[in-house]
VEXMARRO-225906 format. One line per field, with one value per residue (C-alpha): x, z, y. Coordinates in Angstrom, 2 decimals, m for minus. Example, Ala and Ser with C-alpha at 12.3 -4.5 7.8 and 13.67 -1.06 7.14 Angstrom:
2
x = 12.30_13.67
z = 7.80_7.14
y = m4.50_m1.06
This chain:
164
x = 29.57_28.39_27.11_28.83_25.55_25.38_28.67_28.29_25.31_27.17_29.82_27.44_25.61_28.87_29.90_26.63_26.50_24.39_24.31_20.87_19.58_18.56_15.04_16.01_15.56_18.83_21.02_21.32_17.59_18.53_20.90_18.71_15.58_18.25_19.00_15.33_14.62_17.21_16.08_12.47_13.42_13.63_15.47_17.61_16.97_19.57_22.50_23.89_26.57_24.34_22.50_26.21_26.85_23.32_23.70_27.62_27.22_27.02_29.93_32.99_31.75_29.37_30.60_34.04_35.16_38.05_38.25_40.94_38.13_35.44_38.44_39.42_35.66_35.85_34.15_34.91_36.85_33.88_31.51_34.80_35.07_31.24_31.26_34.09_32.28_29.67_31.40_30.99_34.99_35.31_35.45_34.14_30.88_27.91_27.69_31.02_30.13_27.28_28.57_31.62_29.43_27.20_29.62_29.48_26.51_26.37_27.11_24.38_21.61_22.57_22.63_18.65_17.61_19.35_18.16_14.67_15.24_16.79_13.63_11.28_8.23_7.87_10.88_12.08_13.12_11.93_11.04_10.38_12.58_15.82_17.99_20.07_16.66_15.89_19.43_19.05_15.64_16.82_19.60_17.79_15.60_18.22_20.53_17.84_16.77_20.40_21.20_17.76_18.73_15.99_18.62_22.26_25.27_25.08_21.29_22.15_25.30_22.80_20.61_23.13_24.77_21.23_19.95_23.68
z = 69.55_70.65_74.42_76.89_76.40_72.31_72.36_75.11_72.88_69.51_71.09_72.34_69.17_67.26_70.06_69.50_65.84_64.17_67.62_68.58_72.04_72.62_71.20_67.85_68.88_68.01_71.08_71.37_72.46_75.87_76.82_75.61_77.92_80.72_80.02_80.00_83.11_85.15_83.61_85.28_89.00_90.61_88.58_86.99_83.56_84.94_85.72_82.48_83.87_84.85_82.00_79.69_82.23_81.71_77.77_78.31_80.74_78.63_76.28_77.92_78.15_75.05_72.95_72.77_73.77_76.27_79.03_77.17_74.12_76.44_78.10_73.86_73.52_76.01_79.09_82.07_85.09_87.14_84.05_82.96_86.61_87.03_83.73_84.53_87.61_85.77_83.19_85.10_84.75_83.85_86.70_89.61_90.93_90.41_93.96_94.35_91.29_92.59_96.40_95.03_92.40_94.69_96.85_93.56_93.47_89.57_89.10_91.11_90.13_86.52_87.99_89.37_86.26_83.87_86.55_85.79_82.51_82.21_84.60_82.79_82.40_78.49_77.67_80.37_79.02_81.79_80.62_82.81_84.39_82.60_85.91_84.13_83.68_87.45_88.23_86.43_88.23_91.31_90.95_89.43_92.41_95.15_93.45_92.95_96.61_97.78_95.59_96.96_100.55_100.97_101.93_103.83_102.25_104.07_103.07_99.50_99.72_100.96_98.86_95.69_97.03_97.50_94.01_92.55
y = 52.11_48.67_48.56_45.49_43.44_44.48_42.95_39.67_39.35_38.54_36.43_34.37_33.92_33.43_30.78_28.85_29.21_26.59_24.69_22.90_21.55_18.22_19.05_20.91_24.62_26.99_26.74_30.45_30.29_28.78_31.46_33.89_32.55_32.71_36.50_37.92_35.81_37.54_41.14_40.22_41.42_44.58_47.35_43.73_45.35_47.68_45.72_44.87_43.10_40.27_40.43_39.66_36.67_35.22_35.30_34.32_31.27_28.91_30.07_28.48_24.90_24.70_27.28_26.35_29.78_30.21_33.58_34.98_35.28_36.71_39.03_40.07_40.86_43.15_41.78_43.07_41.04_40.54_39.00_36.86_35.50_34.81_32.90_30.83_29.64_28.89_26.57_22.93_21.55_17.85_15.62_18.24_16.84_18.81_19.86_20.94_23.03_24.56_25.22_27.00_29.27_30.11_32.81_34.99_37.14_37.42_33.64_32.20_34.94_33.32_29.77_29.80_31.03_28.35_25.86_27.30_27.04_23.60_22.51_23.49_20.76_22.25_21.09_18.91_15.14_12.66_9.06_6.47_4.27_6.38_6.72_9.69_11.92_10.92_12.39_15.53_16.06_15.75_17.52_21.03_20.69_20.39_22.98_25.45_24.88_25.30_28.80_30.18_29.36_26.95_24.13_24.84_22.88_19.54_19.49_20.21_17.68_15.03_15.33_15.64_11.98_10.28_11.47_10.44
């Protein structure tokens, strides 16, 4: 019988398919960069629930799954809920995103590492004088800064509507 991550491990490959990033690379490469980095703390190679939402996150809004599918796969409530939250809804600003993932534990430990990942310099698309990559630059760094309580919410909300 399959464990929860053998299973959140195929949806997510099915939900990707043949997808690519911006660069070329299989997309199922991002959310699997996202799953070892939250397996690098303290004992996190235990919690396997985490480990399904890292490789899930991205399933909902670039996948073209739905919960109900994650729920028929047989993920749990709590890696449903912290997946949703982690699915940015058209027209909700990135910071109201962010502030309202951040109260679930399982969402936000996902969060910093796909802003780690996303931030990378390897792989990072900045070219000059391209206000969109500017954007996206600052807002990694302000997010990442807020979800590691490095900056309270009217910091982070500053600094969102500055770099906006």
């Amino acid at each position: 019988m399959a464990s929860l991550l053998q299973k959140a491990i195929e949806v997510a490959v099915a939900a990707h398919g043949a997808g690519e990033d911006p660069s070329g690379e299989p997309y199922i490469v991002h959310p699997m960069r996202v799953m070892l980095a939250v397996s690098q703390g303290d004992d996190a190679h235990q919690h396997e629930r985490l480990r399904c939402v890292a490789i899930l996150h991205d399933t909902l809004e670039r996948g073209g799954l739905g919960a109900k599918d994650l729920r028929k796969a047989g993920m749990p409530a709590e890696v449903v809920a912290a997946v949703e939250l982690l699915t940015h809804e058209e027209g909700v600003s990135y910071a109201d995103y962010v502030v309202k993932l951040s109260a679930n534990e399982l969402a936000r430990a996902v969060k910093v590492a796909d802003l780690l990942d996303n931030a990378d310099l390897r792989r990072v698309t900045f070219r000059a004088g391209k206000k969109k990559d500017r954007k996206r630059v600052v807002r990694y760094a302000a997010s990442y800064k807020f979800l590691t309580r490095q900056m309270d919410e009217a910091g982070y909300r500053k600094a969102m509507e500055k770099g906006e």
